[in-house]
N, C-alpha and C positions, 0 to 999 in steps of 0.2 A: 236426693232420691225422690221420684216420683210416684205417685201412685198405681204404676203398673211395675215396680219394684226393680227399676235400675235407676243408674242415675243418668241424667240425661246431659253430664259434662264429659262428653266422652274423649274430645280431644278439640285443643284448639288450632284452627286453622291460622299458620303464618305461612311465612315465602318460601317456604321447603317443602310441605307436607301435603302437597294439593290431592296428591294421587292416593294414599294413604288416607285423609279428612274425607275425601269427594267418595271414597267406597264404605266409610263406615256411616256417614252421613244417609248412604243410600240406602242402605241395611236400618237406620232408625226410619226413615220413611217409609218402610216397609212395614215394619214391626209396628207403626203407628198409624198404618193405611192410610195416610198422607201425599204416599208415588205416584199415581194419577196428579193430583191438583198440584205439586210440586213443576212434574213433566208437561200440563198440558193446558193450566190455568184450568181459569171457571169462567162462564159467563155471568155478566150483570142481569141483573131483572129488565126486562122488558117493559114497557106500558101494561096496564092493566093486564098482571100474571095472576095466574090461578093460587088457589092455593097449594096444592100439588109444587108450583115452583117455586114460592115463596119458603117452603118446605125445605125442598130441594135446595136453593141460593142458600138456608142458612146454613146448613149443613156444609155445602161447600166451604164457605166463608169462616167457617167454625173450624175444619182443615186446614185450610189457607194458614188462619193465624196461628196453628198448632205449629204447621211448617214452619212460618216464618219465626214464631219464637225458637223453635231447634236450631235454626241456621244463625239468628243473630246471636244465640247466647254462645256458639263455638266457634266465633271467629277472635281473631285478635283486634287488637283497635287498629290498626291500619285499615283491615279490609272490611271493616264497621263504618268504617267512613265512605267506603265505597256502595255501599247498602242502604248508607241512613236513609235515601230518600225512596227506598223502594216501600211500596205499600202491599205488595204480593209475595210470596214464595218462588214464582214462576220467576216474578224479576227479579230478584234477589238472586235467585240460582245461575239465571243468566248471564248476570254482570260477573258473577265472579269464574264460573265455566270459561268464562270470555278474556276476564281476566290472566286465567289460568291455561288457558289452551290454545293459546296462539291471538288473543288478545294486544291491546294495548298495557304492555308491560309498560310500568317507570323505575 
């Protein structure tokens, strides 16, 4: 259980449940206003950023990693492995979207 009082294992994603995982997944991204930075990344800081973006970048980045711990903690180790090296949520979501939807199935 989390501190906004569900638990946040809500199902794990294996090879049958992508369509099922991929809509309840979207509904915690929602509920955790996560949906933008999942769907459409963040940018990096620029050279000399204001503080205003410095602001900004952390807050995105503070989303990012909310996302990406949702997604890694509900997947199975198969498609964990497929993630480990992602460092975003956007790409996390991608590979396995990709995976799942007309991807490189194995």
């Amino acid at each position: 259980m989390n501190g906004n009082g569900f638990s946040t294992n809500i199902l794990v994603l294996d090879s049958k449940n992508w369509d099922r995982w991929s809509a309840l997944m979207k509904s915690l991204f929602g509920a955790q206003e996560v949906s933008e930075i999942v769907q459409n990344g963040y940018e990096e800081l620029g050279a000399n950023p204001t503080e205003a973006q410095r602001t900004t970048y952390r807050e995105a980045k503070k989303k990012d990693c909310k996302a990406l711990f949702y997604i890694q903690q509900n997947v199975d180790s198969q498609h964990f492995e497929k993630i480990a090296k992602a460092t975003k949520s956007k790409e996390a979501w991608d590979i396995l979207e990709s995976y799942h939807t007309g991807g490189d199935k194995v």
